[in-house]
VOMIVEX-267026 format. One record per residue (C-alpha): z, y, x; residue number from 1. Coordinates in nm, 3 decimals. Each point is the difference from the previous one (the first is absolute). Layout:
! residues N
Z  Y  X  NUM
...
! end
This chain:
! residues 451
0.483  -0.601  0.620  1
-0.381  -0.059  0.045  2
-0.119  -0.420  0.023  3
-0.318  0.066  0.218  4
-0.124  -0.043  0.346  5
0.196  0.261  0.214  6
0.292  -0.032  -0.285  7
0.203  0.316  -0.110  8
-0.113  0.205  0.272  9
-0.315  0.044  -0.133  10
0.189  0.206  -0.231  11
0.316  0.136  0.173  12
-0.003  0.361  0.138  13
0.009  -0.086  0.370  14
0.367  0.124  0.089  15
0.070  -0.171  0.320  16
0.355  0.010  0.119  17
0.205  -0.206  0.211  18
0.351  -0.119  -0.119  19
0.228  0.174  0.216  20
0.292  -0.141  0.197  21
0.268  0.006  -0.171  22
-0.180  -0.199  -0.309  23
0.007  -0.332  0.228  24
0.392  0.059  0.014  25
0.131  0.091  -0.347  26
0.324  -0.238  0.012  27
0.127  0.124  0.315  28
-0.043  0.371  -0.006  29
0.056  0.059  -0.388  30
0.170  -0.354  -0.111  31
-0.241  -0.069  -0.228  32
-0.293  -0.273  -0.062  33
-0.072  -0.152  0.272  34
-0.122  -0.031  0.385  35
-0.350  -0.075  0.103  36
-0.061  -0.291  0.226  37
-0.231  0.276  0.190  38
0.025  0.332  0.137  39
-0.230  0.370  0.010  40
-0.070  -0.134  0.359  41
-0.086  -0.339  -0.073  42
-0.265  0.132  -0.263  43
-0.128  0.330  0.232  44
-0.249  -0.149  0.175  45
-0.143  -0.164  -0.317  46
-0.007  0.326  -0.195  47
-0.205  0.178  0.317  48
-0.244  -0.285  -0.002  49
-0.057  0.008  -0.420  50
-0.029  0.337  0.020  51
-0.316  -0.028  0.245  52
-0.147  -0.296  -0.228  53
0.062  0.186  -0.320  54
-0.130  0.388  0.163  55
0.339  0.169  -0.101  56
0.010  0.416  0.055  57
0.296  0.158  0.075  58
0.197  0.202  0.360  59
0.267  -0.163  0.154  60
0.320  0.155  0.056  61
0.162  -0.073  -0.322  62
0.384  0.085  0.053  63
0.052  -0.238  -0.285  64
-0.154  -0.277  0.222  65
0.103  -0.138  0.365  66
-0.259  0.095  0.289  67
-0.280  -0.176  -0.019  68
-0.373  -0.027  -0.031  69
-0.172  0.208  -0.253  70
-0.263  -0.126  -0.241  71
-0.367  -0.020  0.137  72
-0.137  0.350  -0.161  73
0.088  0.378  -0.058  74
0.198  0.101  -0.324  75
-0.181  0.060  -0.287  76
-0.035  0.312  -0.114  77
0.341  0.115  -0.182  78
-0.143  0.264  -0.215  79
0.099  0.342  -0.143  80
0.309  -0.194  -0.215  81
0.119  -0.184  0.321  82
0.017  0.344  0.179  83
0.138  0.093  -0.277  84
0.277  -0.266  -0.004  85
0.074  0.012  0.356  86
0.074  0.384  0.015  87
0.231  -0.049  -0.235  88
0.169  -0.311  0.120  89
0.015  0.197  0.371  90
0.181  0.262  -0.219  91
0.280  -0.260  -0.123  92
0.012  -0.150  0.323  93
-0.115  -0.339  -0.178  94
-0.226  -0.275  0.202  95
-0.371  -0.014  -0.077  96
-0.317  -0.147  0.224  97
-0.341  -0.083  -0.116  98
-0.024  -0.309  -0.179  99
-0.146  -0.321  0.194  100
-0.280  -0.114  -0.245  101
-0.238  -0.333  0.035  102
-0.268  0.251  -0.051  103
-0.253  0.095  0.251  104
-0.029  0.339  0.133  105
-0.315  -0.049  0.232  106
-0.246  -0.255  0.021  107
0.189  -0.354  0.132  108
-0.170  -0.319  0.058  109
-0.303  0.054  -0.215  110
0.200  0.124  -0.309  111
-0.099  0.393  -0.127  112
0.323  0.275  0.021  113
0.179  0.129  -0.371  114
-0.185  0.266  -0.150  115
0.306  0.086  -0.177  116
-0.145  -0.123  -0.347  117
0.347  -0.065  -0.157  118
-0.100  -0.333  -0.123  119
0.205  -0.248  0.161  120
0.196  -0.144  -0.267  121
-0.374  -0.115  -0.189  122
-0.116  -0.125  0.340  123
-0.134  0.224  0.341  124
-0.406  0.040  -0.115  125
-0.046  0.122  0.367  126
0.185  -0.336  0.125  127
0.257  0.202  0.215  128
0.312  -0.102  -0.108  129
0.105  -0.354  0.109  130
-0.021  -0.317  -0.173  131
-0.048  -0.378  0.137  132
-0.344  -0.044  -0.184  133
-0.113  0.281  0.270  134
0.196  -0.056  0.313  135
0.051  -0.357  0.016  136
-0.113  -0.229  -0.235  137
-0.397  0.081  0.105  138
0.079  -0.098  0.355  139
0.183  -0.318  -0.117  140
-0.275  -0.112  -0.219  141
-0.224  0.021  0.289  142
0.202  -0.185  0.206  143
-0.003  -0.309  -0.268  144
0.301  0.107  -0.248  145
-0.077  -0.127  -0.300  146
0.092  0.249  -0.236  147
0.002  -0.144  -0.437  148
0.040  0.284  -0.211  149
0.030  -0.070  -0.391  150
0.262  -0.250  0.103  151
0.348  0.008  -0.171  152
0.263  -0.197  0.173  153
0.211  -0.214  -0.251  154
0.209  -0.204  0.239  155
0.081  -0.113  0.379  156
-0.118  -0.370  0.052  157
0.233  -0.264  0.212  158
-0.098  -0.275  0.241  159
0.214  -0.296  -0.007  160
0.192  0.086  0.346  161
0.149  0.281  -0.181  162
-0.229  0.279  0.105  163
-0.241  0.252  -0.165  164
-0.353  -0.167  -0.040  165
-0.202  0.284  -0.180  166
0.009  0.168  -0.319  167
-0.152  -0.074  -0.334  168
-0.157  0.316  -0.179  169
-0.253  0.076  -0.273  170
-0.348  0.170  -0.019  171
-0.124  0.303  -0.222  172
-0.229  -0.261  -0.199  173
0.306  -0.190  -0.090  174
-0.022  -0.314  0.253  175
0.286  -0.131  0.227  176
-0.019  -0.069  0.348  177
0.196  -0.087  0.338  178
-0.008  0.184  0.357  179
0.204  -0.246  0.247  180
0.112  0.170  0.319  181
0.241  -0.134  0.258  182
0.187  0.393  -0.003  183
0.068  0.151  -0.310  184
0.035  0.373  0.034  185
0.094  0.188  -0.365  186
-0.015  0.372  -0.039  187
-0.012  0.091  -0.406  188
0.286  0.227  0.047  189
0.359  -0.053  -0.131  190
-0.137  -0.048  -0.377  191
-0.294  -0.252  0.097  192
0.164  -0.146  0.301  193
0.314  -0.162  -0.206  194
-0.189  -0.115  -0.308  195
-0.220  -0.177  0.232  196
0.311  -0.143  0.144  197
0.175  -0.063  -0.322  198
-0.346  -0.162  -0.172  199
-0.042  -0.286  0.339  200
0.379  -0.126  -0.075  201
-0.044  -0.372  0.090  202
0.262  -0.267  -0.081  203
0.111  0.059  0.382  204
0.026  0.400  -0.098  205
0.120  -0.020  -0.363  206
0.070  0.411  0.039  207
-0.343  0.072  0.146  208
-0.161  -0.023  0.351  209
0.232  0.166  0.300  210
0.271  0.054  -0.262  211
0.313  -0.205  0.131  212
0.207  0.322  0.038  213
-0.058  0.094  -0.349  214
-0.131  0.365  0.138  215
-0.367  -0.035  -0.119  216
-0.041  0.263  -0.222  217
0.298  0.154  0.028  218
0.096  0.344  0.104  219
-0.338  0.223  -0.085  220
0.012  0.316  0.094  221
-0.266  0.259  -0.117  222
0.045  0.381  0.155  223
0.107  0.201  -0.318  224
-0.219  0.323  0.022  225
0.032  0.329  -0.094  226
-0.205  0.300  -0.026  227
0.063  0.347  0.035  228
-0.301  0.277  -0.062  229
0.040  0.334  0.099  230
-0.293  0.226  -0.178  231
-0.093  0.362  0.159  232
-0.155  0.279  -0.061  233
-0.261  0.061  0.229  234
-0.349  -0.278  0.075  235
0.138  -0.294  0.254  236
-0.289  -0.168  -0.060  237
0.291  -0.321  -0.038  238
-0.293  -0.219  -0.213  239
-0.166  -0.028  0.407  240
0.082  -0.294  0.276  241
0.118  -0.374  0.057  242
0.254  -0.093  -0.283  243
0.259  -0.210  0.224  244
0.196  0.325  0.143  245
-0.108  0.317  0.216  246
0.372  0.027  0.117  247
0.311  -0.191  -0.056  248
0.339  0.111  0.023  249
0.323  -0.294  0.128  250
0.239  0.289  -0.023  251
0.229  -0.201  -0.219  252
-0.098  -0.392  0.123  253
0.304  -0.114  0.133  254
0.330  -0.059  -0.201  255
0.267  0.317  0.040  256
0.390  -0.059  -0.090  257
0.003  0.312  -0.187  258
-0.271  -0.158  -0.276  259
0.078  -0.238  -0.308  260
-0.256  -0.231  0.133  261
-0.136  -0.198  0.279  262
-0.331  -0.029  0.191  263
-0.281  0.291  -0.082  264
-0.365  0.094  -0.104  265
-0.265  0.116  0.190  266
-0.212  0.274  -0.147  267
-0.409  0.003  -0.006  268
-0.149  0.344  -0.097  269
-0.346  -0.096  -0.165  270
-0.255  0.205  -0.163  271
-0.015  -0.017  -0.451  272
-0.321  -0.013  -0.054  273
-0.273  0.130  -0.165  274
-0.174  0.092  -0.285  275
0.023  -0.317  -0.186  276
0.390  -0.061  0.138  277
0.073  0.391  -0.134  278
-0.200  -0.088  -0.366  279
0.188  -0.277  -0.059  280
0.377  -0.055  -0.064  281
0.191  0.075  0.338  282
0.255  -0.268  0.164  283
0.261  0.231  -0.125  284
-0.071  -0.082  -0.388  285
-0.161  0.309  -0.071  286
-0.261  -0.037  -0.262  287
-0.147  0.355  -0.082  288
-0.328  -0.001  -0.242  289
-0.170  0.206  -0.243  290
0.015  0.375  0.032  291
0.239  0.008  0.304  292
-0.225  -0.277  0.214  293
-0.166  0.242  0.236  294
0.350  0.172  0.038  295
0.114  -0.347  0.119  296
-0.282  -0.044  0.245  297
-0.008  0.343  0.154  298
0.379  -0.064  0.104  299
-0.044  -0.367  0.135  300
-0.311  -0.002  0.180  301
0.013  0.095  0.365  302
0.332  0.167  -0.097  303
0.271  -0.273  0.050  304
0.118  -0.225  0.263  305
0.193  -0.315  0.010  306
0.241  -0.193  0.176  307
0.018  -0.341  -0.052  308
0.397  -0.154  0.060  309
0.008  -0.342  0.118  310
0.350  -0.119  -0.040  311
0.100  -0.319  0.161  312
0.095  -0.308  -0.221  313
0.297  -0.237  0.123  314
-0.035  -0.313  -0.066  315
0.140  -0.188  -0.320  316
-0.001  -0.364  -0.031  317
-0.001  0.051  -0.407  318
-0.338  0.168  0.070  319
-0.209  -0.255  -0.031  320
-0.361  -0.189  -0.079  321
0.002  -0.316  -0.191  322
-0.229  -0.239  -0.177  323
-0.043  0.091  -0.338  324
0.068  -0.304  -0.239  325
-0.290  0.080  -0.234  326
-0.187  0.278  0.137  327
-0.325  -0.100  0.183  328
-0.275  0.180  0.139  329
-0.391  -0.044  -0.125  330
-0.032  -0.323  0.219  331
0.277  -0.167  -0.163  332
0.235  0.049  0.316  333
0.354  0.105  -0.067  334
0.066  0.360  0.036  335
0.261  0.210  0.177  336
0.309  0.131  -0.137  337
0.153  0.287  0.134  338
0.361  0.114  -0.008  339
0.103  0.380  0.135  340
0.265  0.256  -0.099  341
0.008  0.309  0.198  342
0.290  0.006  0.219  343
0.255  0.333  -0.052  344
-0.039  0.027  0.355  345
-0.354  0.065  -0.008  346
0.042  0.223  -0.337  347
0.233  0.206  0.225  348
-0.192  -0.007  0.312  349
-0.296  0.153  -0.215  350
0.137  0.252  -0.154  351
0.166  0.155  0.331  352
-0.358  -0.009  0.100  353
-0.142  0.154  -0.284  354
0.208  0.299  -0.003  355
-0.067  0.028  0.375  356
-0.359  0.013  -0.075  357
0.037  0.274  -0.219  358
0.187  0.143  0.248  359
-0.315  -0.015  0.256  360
-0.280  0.126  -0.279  361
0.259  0.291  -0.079  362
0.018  0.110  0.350  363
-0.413  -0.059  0.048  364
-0.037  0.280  -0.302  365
-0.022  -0.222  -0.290  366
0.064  0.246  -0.376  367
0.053  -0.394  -0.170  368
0.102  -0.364  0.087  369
-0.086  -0.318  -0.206  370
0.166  -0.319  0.074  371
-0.068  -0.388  -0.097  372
0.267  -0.228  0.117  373
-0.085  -0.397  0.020  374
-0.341  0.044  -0.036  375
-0.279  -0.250  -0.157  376
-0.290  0.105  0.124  377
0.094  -0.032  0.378  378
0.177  -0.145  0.240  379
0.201  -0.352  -0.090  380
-0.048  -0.205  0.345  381
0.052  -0.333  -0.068  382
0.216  -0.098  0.301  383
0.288  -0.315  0.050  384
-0.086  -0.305  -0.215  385
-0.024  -0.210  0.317  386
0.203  0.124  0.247  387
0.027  -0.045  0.384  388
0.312  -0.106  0.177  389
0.213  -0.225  0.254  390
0.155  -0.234  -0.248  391
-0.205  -0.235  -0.219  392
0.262  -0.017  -0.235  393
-0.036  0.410  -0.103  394
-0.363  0.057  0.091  395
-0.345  -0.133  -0.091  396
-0.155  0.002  0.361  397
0.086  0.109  0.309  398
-0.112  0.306  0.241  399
-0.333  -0.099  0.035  400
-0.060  -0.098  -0.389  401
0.026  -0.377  0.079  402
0.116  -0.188  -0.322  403
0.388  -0.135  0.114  404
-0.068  -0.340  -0.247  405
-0.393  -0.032  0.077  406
-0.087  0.066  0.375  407
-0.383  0.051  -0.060  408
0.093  0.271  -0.325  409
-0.060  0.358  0.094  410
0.096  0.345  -0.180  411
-0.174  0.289  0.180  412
0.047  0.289  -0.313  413
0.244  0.227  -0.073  414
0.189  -0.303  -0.226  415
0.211  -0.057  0.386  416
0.127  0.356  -0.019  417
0.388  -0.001  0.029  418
0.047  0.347  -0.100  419
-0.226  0.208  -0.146  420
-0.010  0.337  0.216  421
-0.059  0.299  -0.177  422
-0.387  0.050  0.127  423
-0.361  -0.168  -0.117  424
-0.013  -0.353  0.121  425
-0.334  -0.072  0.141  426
0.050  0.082  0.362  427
0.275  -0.225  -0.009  428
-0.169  -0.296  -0.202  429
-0.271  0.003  0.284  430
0.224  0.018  0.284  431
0.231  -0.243  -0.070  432
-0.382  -0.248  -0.154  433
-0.142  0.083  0.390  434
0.336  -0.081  0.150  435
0.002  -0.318  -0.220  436
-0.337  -0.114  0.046  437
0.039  0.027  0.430  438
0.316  -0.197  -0.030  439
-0.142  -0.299  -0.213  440
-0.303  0.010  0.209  441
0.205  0.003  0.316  442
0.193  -0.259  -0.082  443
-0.312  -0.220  -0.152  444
0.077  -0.298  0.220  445
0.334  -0.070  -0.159  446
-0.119  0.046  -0.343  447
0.077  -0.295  -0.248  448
-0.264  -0.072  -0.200  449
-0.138  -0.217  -0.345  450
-0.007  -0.364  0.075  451
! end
């Protein structure tokens, strides 16, 4: 996670899918989890219209997906390891399309194309990939948003009619300070977004703010990832191109009778790197130095490719963040405590993947396979602290991300995800903020606010 204007996707890779379908309907069609208040069609037109703010590349005509408007720009290019990929996956029959990425393929709205650096995950140097500090938050400052950076939230303030007045937060030189506001909208994802909550408890909220279900915090879900490199022997010149995925693969999304599991993973072929990434210790734990380094390099760089297995998390309501009870953070506030075991359904649900992957690299040519299963360095969405739904009494706020207990309280992260998906978040998170945002501004009129 990155604490910075634009946030974490200053620093994500720029993967851009949609949750599909069956994701908003998990209890009825596999009996698990839970509904969605919402449908695919409810969100569609708010995914077409983010993916014109945000200048995602990609070709519609997904079979995955239902019909429906394609992003704003050409694919990217997939490279000689997504040719590579996709003649093989043609060979097993398997599904594969290039990868929607929030990535720029041409010039769009003053904003320079990917030159295929590789860099994304240390931040685009040629500004191509997307990230609110370039496509929004410029326009909104020079509209009259007031935008404090260096500002850490500690808690929610209250007005005396029972409504959110503001919050209370703390400066880099050490100094406290108030914002009042007659709307409150949060979005510190579903760690920062419930210790916020749990730090404003009130006499009137003795469990925290928008907590009288007892939900808040509970069930965080987190994608366990896995990783499965396939290395060649011929130049694929794999270190080249945007990180988030040249292709990915739902073959094996949706839940099948015949598995041990429920739910799926999407895969997201990406590029390993380059010289430096080759040097140093891989992903897979290999640490090679001394006499056999160059050995090591000469079969890593340009020489491997990777897919990267996103396997959907159901919710747990043991998974959980807390307040520590002694643990605070350099300002004194208390810090978050998290709670997560990985579920046997998502152990099993990766490893079906995982030999499936090496399945797909075997038939693409590969002489060797490396796997890492619930991976550190990636993946680990953090999804479901705050969740959406119907009934205040098992949800934090409803469709929109309106607080059930405190009508001016908003949650527009990924925190109000009821199930996780097994696919990158972002598109999502923005959809369901710009479906959020038009509804509460809509609806201004009948907005309580602060006495």
């Amino acid at each position: 996670m990155f604490a910075g204007v634009g946030g974490s996707m200053i620093l994500y890779a720029g993967d851009w899918p949609r949750l599909l379908p069956s994701d908003f309907r998990v209890r009825t069609l596999d009996g698990v989890a839970d509904d969605w208040p919402l449908r695919y069609s409810d969100l569609q037109p708010f995914y077409q219209r983010t993916d014109e703010a945000f200048g995602v590349s990609g070709i519609e005509g997904d079979p995955a997906y239902p019909e429906g408007a394609g992003p704003p720009l050409p694919p990217l290019p997939i490279g000689s390891i997504g040719a590579r990929m996709a003649r093989a996956h043609d060979k097993l029959g398997w599904h594969w399309w290039p990868a929607a990425q929030a990535v720029l393929s041409a010039p769009y709205r003053g904003r320079r194309p990917c030159v295929q650096f590789g860099a994304c995950m240390q931040g685009c140097p040629e500004g191509a990939k997307a990230s609110t500090d370039l496509t929004h938050w410029p326009e909104a400052t020079a509209n009259g948003v007031r935008l404090l950076t260096g500002a850490r939230v500690s808690r929610i303030l209250m007005s005396s009619n029972g409504l959110a007045a503001g919050a209370e937060f703390v400066r880099l030189d050490g100094s406290w300070d108030t914002v009042h506001a007659d709307v409150v909208i949060l979005a510190a994802n579903a760690i920062g977004t419930p210790r916020i909550l749990l730090n404003s408890a009130t006499p009137q909220h003795p469990d925290g703010l928008a907590n009288s279900s007892g939900m808040l915090g509970r069930r965080l879900m987190v994608h366990p990832f896995a990783n499965v490199t396939g290395y060649f022997d011929e130049d694929l010149i794999s270190w080249n191109g945007h990180v988030g995925a040249k292709i990915a693969c739902y073959e094996f999304y949706e839940t099948s009778p015949d598995r041990d599991f429920v739910r799926g993973a999407k895969w997201s072929l990406a590029p390993t790197g380059g010289p430096l990434n080759a040097a140093m210790p891989t992903r897979a734990g290999e640490d090679v130095w001394g006499d056999a380094h160059h050995d090591h390099v000469r079969r890593h760089l340009g020489r491997t490719i990777s897919w990267g297995i996103f396997g959907e998390d159901l919710p747990d309501e043991n998974n959980r963040v807390t307040v520590d009870g002694s643990l605070t953070d350099s300002s004194g506030i208390p810090a978050p405590k998290i709670t997560y075991a990985v579920s046997e359904n998502s152990r099993r649900l990766l490893d079906f993947h995982i030999a499936r992957a090496v399945e797909s690299m075997q038939a693409a040519g590969a002489y060797d396979t490396a796997v890492e299963s619930l991976m550190r360095y990636s993946g680990w969405h953090l999804l479901g602290t705050a969740r959406m739904g119907e009934n205040p009494r098992t949800s934090v706020v409803d469709q929109y991300g309106r607080s059930h207990d405190i009508s001016n309280l908003y949650i527009v992260d990924g925190s109000v995800f009821v199930t996780s998906g097994g696919v990158n978040p972002t598109s999502t998170i923005s959809a369901l903020a710009l479906r959020s945002t038009e509804h509460l501004i809509a609806n201004r009129r009948n907005q309580k606010v602060p006495a």
